[in-house]
VEXPA-694371 format. One record per residue (C-alpha): residue number from 1; chain; x, y, z. Coordinates in nm, 3 decimals, always signed. Example, Ala and Ser with C-alpha at 12.3 -4.5 7.8 and 13.67 -1.06 7.14 Angstrom:
<sites>
[1 'A' [+1.230 -0.450 +0.780]]
[2 'A' [+1.367 -0.106 +0.714]]
</sites>
This chain:
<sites>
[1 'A' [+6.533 -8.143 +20.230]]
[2 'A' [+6.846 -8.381 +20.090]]
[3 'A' [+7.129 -8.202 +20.080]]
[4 'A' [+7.300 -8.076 +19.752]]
[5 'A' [+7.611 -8.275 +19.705]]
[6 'A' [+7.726 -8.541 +19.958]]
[7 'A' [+8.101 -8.707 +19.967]]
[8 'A' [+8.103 -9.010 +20.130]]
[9 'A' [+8.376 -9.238 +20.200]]
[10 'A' [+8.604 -9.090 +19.905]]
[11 'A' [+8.980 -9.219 +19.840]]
[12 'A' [+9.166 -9.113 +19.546]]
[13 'A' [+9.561 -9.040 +19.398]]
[14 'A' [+9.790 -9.055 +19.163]]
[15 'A' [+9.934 -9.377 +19.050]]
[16 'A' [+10.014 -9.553 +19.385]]
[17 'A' [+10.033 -9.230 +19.562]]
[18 'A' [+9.709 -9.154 +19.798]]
[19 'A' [+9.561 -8.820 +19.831]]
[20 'A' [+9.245 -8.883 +19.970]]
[21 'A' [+9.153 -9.136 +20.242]]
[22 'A' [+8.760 -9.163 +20.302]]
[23 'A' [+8.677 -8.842 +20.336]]
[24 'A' [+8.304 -8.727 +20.389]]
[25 'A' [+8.145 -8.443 +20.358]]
[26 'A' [+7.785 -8.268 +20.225]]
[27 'A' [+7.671 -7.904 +20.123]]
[28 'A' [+7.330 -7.792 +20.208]]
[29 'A' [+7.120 -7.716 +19.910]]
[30 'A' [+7.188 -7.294 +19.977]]
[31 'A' [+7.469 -7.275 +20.197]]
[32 'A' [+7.871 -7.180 +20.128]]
[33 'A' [+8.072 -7.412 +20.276]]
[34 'A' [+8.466 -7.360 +20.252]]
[35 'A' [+8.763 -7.551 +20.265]]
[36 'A' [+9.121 -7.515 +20.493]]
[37 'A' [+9.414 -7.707 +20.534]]
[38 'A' [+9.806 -7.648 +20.399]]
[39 'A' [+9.868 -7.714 +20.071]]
[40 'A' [+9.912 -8.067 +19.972]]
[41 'A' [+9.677 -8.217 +20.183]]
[42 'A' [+9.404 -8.325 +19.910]]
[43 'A' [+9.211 -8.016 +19.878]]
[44 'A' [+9.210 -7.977 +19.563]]
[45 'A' [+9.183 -8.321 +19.431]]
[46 'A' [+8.892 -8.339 +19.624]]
[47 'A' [+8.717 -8.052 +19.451]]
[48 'A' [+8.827 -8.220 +19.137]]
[49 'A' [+8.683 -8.561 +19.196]]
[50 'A' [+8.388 -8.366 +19.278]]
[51 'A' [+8.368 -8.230 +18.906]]
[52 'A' [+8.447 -8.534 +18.746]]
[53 'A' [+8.804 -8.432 +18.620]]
[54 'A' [+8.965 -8.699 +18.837]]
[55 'A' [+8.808 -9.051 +18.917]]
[56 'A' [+8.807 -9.157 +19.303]]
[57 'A' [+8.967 -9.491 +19.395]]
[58 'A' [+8.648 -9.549 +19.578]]
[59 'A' [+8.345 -9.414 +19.788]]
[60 'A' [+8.062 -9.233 +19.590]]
[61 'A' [+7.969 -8.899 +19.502]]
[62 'A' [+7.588 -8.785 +19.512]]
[63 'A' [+7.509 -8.435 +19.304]]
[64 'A' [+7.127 -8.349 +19.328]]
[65 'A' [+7.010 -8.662 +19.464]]
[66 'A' [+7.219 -8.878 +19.118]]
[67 'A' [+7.596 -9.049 +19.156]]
[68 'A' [+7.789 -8.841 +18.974]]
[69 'A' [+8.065 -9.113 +18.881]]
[70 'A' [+7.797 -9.189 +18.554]]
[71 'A' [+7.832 -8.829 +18.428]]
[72 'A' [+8.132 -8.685 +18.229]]
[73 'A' [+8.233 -8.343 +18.341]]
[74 'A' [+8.080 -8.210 +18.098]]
[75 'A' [+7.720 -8.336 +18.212]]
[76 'A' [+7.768 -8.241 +18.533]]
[77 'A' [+7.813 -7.826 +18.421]]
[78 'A' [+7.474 -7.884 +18.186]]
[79 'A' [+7.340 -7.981 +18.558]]
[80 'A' [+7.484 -7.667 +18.750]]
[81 'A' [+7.831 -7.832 +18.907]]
[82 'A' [+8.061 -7.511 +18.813]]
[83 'A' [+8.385 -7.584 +18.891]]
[84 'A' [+8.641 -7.273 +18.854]]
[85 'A' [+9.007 -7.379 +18.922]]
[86 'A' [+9.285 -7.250 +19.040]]
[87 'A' [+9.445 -7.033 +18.877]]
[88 'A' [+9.317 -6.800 +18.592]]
[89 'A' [+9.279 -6.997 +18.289]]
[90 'A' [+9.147 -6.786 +17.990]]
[91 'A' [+9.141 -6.779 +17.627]]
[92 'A' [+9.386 -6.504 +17.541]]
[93 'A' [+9.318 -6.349 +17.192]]
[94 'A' [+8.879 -6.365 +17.346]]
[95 'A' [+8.783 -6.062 +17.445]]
[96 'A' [+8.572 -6.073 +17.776]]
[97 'A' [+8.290 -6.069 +17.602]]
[98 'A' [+8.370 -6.350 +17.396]]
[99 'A' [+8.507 -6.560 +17.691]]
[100 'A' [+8.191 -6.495 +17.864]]
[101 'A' [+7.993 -6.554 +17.583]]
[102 'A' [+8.182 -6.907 +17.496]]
[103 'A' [+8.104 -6.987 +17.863]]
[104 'A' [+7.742 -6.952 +17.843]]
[105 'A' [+7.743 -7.181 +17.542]]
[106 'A' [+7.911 -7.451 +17.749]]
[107 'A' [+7.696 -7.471 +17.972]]
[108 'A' [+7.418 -7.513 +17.737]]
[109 'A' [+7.262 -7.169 +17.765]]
[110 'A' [+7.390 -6.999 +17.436]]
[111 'A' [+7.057 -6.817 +17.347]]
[112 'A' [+7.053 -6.685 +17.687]]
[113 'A' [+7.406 -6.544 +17.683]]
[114 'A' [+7.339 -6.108 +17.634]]
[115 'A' [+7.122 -6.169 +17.974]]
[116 'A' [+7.400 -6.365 +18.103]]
[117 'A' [+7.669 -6.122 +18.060]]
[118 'A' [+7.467 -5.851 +18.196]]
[119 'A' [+7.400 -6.025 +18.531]]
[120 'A' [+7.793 -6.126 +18.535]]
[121 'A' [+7.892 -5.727 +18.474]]
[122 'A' [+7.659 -5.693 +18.798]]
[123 'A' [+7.837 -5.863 +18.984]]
[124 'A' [+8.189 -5.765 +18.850]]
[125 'A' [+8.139 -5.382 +18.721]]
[126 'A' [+8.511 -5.393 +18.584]]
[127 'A' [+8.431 -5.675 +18.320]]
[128 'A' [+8.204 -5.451 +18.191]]
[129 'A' [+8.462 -5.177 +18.123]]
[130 'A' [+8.683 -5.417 +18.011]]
[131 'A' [+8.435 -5.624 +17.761]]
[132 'A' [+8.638 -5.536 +17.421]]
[133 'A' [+8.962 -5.648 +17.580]]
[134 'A' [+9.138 -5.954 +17.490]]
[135 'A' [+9.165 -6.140 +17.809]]
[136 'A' [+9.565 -6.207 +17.784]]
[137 'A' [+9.612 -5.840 +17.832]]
[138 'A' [+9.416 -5.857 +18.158]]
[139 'A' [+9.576 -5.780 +18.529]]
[140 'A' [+9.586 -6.025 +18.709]]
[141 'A' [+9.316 -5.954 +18.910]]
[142 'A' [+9.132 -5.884 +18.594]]
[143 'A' [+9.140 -6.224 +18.479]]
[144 'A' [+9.048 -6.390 +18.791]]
[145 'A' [+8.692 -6.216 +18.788]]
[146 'A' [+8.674 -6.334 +18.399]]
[147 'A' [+8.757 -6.658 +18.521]]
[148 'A' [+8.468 -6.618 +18.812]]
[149 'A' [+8.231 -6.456 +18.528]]
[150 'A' [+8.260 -6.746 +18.303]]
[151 'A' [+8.171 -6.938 +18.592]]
[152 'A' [+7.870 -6.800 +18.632]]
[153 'A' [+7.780 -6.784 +18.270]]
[154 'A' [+7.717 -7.153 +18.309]]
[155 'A' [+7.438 -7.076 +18.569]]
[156 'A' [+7.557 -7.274 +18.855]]
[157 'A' [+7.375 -7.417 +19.117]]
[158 'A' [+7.692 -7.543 +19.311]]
[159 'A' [+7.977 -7.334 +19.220]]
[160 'A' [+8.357 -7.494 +19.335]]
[161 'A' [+8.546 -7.207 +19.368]]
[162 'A' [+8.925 -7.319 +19.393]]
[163 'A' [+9.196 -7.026 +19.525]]
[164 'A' [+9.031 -6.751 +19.368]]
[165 'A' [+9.255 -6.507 +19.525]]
[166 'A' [+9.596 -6.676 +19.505]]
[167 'A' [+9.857 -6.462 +19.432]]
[168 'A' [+9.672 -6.113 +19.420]]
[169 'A' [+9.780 -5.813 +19.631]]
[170 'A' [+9.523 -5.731 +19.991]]
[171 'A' [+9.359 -5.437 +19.767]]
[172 'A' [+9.240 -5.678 +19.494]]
[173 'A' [+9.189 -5.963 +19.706]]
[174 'A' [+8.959 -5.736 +19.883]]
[175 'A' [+8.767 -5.593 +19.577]]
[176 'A' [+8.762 -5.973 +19.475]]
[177 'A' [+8.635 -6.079 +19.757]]
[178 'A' [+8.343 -5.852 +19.734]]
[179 'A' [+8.235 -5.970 +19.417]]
[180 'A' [+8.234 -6.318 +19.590]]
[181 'A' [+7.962 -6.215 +19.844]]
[182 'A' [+7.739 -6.062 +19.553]]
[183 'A' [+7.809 -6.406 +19.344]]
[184 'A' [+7.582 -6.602 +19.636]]
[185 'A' [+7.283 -6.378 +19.517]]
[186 'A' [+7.307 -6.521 +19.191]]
[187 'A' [+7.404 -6.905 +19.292]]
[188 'A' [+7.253 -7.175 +19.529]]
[189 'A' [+7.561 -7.299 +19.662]]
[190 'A' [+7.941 -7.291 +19.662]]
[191 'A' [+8.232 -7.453 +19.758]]
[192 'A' [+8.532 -7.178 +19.871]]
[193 'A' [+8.890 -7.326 +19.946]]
[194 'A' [+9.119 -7.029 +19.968]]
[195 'A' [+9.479 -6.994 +20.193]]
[196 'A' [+9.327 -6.682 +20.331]]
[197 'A' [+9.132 -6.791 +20.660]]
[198 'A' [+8.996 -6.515 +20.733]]
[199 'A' [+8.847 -6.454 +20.395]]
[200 'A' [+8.704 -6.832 +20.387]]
[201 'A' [+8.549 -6.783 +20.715]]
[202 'A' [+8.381 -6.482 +20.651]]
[203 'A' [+8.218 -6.547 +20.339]]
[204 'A' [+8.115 -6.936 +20.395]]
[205 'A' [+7.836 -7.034 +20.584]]
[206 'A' [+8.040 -7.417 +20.751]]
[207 'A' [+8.387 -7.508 +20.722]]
[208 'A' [+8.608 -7.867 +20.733]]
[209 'A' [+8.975 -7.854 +20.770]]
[210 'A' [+9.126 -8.100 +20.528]]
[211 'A' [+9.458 -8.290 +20.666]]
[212 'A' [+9.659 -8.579 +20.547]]
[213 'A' [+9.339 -8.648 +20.276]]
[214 'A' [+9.035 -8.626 +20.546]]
[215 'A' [+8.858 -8.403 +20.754]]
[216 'A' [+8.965 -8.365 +21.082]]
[217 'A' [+8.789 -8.053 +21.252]]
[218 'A' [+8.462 -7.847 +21.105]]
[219 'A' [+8.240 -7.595 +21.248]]
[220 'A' [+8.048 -7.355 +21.218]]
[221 'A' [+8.264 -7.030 +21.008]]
[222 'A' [+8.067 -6.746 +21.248]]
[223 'A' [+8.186 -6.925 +21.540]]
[224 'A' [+8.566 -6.982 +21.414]]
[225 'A' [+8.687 -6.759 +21.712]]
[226 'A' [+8.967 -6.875 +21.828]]
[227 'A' [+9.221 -6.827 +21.541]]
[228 'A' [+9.529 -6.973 +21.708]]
[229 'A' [+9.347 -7.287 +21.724]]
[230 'A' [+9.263 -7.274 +21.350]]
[231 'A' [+9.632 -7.185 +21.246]]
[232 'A' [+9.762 -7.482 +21.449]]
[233 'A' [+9.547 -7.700 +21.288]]
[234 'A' [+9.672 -7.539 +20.946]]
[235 'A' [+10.010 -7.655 +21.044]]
[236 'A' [+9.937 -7.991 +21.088]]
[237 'A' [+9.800 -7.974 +21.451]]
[238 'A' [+9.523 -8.177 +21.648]]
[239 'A' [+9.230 -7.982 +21.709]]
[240 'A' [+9.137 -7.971 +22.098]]
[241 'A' [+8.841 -8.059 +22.232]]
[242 'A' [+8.592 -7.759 +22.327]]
[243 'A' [+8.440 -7.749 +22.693]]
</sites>
């Protein structure tokens, strides 16, 4: 089976700045495959080339066997590329409800939306108590699960998830992080970056570590033991060869 997405070769930047330089990379057509590296390093310009929102300098980007470089962003939701970014970014005077419901339509589903929001209060039981509230008056934990649900109100088949738990305390981070694990039930495959290791490794399936615009160490996240090695290489180390 051909994988889901494939990267191949990609460079990219801002005006004569470059971010990315070649990198490669594929998702499996059900597996979670996450993302580590400081900040800086291309990460997320990656995951936005990926959706369309920013246009490589060259290499080619394959979604569901088509090059995506023909499709707006747009297109690419309508086919099941869900790309939530960082940070929470919400209508504030929409309810939930609304915002999830506004969601569904974007992604072309609007008849569909009542069983859409049900399946999203599934998966993140404190939407549902919170579905009459306007989102700006929404912790900030709060949000970030509206942010996730309207995600997945677009019925994703790859889902980019980019720092979904920046800035949140452990205790939400953790609740967060739990919805995360019941959000692979509902799509085929996602894309995690997060700053918390330990929360990237244990809820993706493969991971690359993205330095200076490429990938420069991946593996297998169950097998991710040592974790000195893996913070060195966050800090701009080499990775060492295993025996």
């Amino acid at each position: 089976m051909s994988d889901l997405l494939t990267v191949d070769g990609v460079t990219a930047g801002y005006g004569r700045s470059g971010v990315l330089r070649g990198i490669s990379l594929r998702v499996g057509q059900t597996e979670a495959v996450g993302l580590l590296g400081p900040n800086g390093h291309g990460k997320t310009t990656l995951l936005r080339c990926i959706s369309n929102l920013h246009r490589p300098w060259s290499g080619s980007i394959t979604y569901s066997g088509r090059d995506t470089l023909g499709c707006s962003a747009r297109d690419l939701v309508r086919r099941g590329l869900v790309h939530v970014p960082q940070g929470s970014r919400l209508f504030p005077h929409l309810t939930v409800e609304e915002a999830l419901r506004l969601a569904g339509a974007a992604g072309g589903h609007g008849r569909a939306w009542r069983d859409g929001i049900e399946r999203v209060f599934e998966v993140f039981p404190k939407l549902k108590e919170r579905r009459r509230q306007l989102t700006g008056t929404l912790s900030g934990g709060e949000r970030q699960m509206a942010s996730l649900g309207m995600g997945l109100m677009a019925r994703p088949t790859l889902l980019i998830l980019d720092e979904p738990t920046l800035g949140l305390s452990p205790k939400v981070k953790h609740e967060l992080s739990e919805c995360v694990v019941r959000m692979r039930e509902e799509v085929s495959a996602i894309i995690l970056v997060d700053g918390d290791m330990d929360l990237v490794l244990n809820l993706t399936d493969r991971y690359h570590v993205v330095l200076h615009g490429d990938v420069v160490h991946s593996g297998s996240s169950d097998s991710a033991h040592d974790r000195d090695e893996m913070m060195s290489l966050f800090l701009g180390g080499v990775p060492r060869e295993r025996n």
